[in-house]
C-alpha positions in Angstrom: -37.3 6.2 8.7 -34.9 5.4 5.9 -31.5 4.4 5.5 -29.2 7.7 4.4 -26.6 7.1 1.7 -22.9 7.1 3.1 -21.0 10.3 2.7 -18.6 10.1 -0.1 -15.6 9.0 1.4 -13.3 11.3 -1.1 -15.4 14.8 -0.4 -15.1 14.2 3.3 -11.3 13.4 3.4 -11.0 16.2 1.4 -12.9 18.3 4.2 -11.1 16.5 6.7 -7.5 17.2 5.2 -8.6 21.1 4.2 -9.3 21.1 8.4 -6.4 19.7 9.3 -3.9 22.2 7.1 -6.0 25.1 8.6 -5.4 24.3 11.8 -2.0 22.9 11.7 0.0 24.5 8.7 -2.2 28.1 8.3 -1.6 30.1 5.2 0.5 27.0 4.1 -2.4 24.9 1.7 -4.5 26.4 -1.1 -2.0 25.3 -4.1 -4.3 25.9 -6.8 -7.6 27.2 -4.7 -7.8 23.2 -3.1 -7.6 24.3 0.5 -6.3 20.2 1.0 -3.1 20.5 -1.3 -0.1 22.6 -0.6 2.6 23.8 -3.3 4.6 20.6 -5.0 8.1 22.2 -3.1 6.2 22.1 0.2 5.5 18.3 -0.4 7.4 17.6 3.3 5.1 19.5 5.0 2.2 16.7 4.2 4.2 14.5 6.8 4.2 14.2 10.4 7.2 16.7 11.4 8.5 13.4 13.4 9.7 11.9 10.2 10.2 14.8 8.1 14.3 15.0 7.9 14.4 11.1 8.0 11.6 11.1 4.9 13.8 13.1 3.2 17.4 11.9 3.4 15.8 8.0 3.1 14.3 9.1 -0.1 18.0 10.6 -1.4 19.8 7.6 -0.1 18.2 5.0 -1.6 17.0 7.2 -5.0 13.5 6.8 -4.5 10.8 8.7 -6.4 8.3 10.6 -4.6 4.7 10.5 -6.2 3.5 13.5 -8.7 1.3 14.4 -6.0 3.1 13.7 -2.6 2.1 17.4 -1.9 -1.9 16.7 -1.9 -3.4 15.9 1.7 -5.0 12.6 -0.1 -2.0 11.5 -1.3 -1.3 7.8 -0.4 2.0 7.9 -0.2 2.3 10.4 2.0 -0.2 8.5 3.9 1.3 5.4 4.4 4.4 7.0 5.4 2.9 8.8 8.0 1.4 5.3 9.6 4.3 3.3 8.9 7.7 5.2 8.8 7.3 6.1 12.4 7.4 2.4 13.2 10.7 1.6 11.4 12.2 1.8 14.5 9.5 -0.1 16.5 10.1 -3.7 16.0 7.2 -4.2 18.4 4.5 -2.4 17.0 5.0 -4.1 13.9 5.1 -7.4 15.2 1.4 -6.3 16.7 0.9 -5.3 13.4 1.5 -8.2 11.5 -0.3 -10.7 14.2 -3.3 -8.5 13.9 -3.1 -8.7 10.0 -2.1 -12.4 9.9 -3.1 -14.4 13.1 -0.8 -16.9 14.6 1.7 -15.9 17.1 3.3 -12.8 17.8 6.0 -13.0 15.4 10.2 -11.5 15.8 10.5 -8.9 13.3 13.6 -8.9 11.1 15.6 -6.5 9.2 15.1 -4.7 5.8 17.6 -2.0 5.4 19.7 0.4 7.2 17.7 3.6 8.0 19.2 7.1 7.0 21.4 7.0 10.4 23.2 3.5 9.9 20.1 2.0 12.3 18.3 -1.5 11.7 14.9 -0.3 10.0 12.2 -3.2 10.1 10.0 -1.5 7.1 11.5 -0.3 3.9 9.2 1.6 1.3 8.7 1.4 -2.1 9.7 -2.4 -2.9 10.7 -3.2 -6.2 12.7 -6.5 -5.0 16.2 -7.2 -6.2 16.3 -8.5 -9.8 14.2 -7.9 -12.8 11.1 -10.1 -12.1 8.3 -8.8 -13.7 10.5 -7.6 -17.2 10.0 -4.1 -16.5 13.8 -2.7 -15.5 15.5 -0.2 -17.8 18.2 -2.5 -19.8 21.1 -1.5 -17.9 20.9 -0.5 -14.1 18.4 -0.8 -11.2 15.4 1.2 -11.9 14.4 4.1 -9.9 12.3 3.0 -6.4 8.5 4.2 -7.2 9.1 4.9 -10.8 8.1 3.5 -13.7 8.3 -0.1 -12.6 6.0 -2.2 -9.9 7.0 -1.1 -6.5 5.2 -2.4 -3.2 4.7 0.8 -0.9 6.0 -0.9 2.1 7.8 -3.9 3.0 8.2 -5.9 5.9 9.8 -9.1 6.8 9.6 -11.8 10.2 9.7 -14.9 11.6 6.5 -16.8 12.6 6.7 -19.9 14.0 10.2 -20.5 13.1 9.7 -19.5 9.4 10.3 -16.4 7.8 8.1 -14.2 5.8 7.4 -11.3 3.8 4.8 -9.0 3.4 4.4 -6.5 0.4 1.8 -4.2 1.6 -0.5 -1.9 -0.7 -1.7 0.7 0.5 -4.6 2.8 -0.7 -6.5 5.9 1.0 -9.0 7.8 -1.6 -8.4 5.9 -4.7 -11.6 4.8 -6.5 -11.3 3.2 -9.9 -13.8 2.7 -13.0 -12.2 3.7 -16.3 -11.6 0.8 -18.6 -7.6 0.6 -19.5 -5.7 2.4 -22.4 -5.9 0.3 -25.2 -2.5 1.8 -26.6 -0.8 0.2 -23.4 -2.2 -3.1 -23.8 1.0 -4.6 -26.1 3.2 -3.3 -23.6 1.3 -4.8 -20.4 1.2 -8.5 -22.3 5.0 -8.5 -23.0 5.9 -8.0 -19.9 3.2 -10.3 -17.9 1.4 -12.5 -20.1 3.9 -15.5 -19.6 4.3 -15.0 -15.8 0.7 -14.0 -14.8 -0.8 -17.5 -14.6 0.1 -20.8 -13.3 2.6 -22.8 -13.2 4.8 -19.5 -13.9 2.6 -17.6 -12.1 0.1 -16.7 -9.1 -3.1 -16.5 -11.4 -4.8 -20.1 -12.0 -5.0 -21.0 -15.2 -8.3 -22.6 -15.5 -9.9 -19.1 -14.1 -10.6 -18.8 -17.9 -9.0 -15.5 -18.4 -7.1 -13.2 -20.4 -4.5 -11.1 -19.7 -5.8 -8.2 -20.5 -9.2 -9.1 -18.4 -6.5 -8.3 -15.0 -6.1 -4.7 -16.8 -8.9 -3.1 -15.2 -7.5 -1.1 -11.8 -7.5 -2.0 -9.1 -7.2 -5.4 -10.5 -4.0 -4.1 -12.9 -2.4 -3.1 -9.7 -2.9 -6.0 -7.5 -2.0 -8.7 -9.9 1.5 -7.1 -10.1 1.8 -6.6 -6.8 0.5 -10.5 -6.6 3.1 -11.1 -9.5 6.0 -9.5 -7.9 5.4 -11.9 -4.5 5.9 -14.8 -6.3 8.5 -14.5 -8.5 10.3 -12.9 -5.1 9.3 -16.2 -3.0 10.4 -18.9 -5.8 14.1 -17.3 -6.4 15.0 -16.4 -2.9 13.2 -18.8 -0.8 16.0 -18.3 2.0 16.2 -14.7 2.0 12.2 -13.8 2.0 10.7 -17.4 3.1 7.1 -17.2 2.0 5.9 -13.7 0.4 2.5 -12.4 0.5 0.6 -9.3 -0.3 -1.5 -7.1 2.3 -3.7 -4.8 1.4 -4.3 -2.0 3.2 -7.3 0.6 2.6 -9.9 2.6 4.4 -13.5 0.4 5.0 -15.0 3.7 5.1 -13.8 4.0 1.0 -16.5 1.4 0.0 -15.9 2.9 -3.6 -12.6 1.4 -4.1 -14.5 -2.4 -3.7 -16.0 -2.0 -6.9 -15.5 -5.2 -9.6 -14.5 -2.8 -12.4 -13.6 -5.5 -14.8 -16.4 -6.8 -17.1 -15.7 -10.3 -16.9 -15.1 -10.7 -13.1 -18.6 -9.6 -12.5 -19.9 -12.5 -12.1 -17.4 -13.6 -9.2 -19.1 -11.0 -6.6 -19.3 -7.5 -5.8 -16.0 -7.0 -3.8 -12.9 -6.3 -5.6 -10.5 -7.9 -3.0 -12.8 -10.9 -2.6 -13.1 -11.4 -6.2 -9.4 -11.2 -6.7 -8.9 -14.1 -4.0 -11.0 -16.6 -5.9 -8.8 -16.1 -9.0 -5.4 -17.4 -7.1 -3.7 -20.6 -6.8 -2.9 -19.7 -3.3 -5.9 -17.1 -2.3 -4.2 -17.0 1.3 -1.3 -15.5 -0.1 -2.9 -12.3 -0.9 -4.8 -10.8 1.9 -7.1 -7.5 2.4 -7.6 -5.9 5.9 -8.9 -2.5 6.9 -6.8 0.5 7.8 -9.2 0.8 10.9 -9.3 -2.6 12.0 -5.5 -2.6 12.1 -4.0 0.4 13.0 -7.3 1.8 15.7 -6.0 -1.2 18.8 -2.6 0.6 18.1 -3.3 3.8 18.5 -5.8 3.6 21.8 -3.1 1.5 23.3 -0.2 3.9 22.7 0.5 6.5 25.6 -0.8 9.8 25.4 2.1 11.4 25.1 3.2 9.5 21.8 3.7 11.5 18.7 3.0 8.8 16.1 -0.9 7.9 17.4 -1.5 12.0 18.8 -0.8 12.8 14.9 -2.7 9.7 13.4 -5.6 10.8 15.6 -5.2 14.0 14.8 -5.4 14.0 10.9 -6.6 10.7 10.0 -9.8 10.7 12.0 -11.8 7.9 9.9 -9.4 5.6 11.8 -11.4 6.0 14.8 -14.7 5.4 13.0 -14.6 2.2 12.6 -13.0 -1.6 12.8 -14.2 -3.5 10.2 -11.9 -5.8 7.9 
């Protein structure tokens, strides 16, 4: 008997998704004959109707962008907002959460923002920090949230063991990478980073032997920004976000996205997030789990009768086929 390939993790979601809309929102998907997409207006209708009106008026308050595609059922953003917004609200999930994620003690979630309703909200989305720290803000004014400029899509913050900390998650879903980057961007991309990529003014070591435009490649591109923007947030506002890491967040089914796309970190291994460990001054601060492994011991343990999990279960069913991290 032999081995059989794994499904492709992208044509099955897309199944998955084109089930889901059928079921749930009938006559509502089939935006350009993809039975997973619905029309660009509709783009509320991809989120759990718990957190619809609150997506919405967030969004408008705080003059965030929503993606070009927040109406596709693969879209990311959507996705994380549909695991994580309900939990704004529910300091103690993500205190299970960010044990699971991190180890240690359970730790006392704190604060990011004010919700749409004047309430304490414990996760914010769509980061971007409060000064210019990566060079990338339009010369006068605060750029827009999720436009145009690195933003984490989700933040939290707490106190572990007396210290407090920040997490910058990234979250992925379908993505898959491969295609080398546009050379036309490249002077761009090394005027903004090139002199706070790698240490001491940066998370990157120095004696990795790179280039700049080595960390071009996606998902490599994105991570080091994301890597970038946690440690230029952690050195000027030590008091206000204590230690700042990233989490990665992304499917173990969606073994495509693990791929070492740049050519020269090849020869580091075979596993994106692995690979991208080995090249920092501080490999704890960035760190990868699975969207199974951290969010499937949630959703068993949550009452049947809870909205958040019965729709996580509902759509998102790859979360319940596995726990690896």
């Amino acid at each position: 008997m032999t081995d059989q390939p794994a499904p492709d993790f992208v044509a099955q979601e897309r199944e998955r998704q084109a089930a889901f809309f059928a079921a749930r929102q009938p006559g509502e998907a089939g935006f350009e004959g993809s039975a997973y997409r619905l029309p660009p207006e509709n783009r509320l209708s991809n989120l759990n109707p718990a957190i619809r009106d609150l997506a919405a008026r967030y969004f408008d308050d705080n003059a965030i962008a929503w993606h070009q595609h927040a109406a596709h059922g693969l879209s990311s953003q959507v996705c994380c907002l549909n695991f994580l917004m309900p939990l704004a609200t529910r300091p103690d999930m993500l205190a299970r959460l960010v044990q699971s994620a991190l180890g240690g003690d359970l730790p006392e979630m704190l604060e990011v923002e004010k919700g749409p309703d004047g309430e304490a909200w414990f996760v914010g989305f769509e980061w971007v920090g409060s000064e210019n720290y990566l060079n990338e803000w339009p010369p006068t004014g605060k750029p827009k949230r999720g436009a145009n400029v690195t933003s984490a899509d989700a933040v939290l913050r707490f106190r572990q063991s007396g210290k407090v900390e920040t997490l910058l998650v990234e979250w992925k879903y379908t993505e898959t990478y491969g295609s080398p980057p546009h050379a036309k961007s490249e002077p761009e991309r090394l005027r903004r980073y090139q002199a706070i990529a790698f240490t001491p003014f940066g998370p990157i070591r120095s004696d990795a032997g790179l280039k700049p435009t080595e960390l071009f490649w996606e998902p490599f591109y994105q991570l080091f920004r994301q890597q970038m923007l946690a440690a230029r947030m952690q050195a000027a506002h030590e008091a206000e976000y204590g230690r700042v890491r990233v989490l990665h967040i992304a499917p173990a089914a969606n073994q495509r996205l693990k791929r070492v796309t740049s050519p020269t970190l090849r020869k580091l291994g075979d596993n994106a997030f692995d690979v991208f460990r080995q090249l920092l001054v501080e490999p704890d601060s960035f760190v990868s789990r699975s969207t199974e492994s951290l969010f499937a011991p949630l959703i068993d343990d949550a009452p049947g009768d809870d909205p958040w999990a019965a729709y996580l279960r509902e759509r998102y069913t790859f979360v319940a086929a596995g726990t690896d991290s």
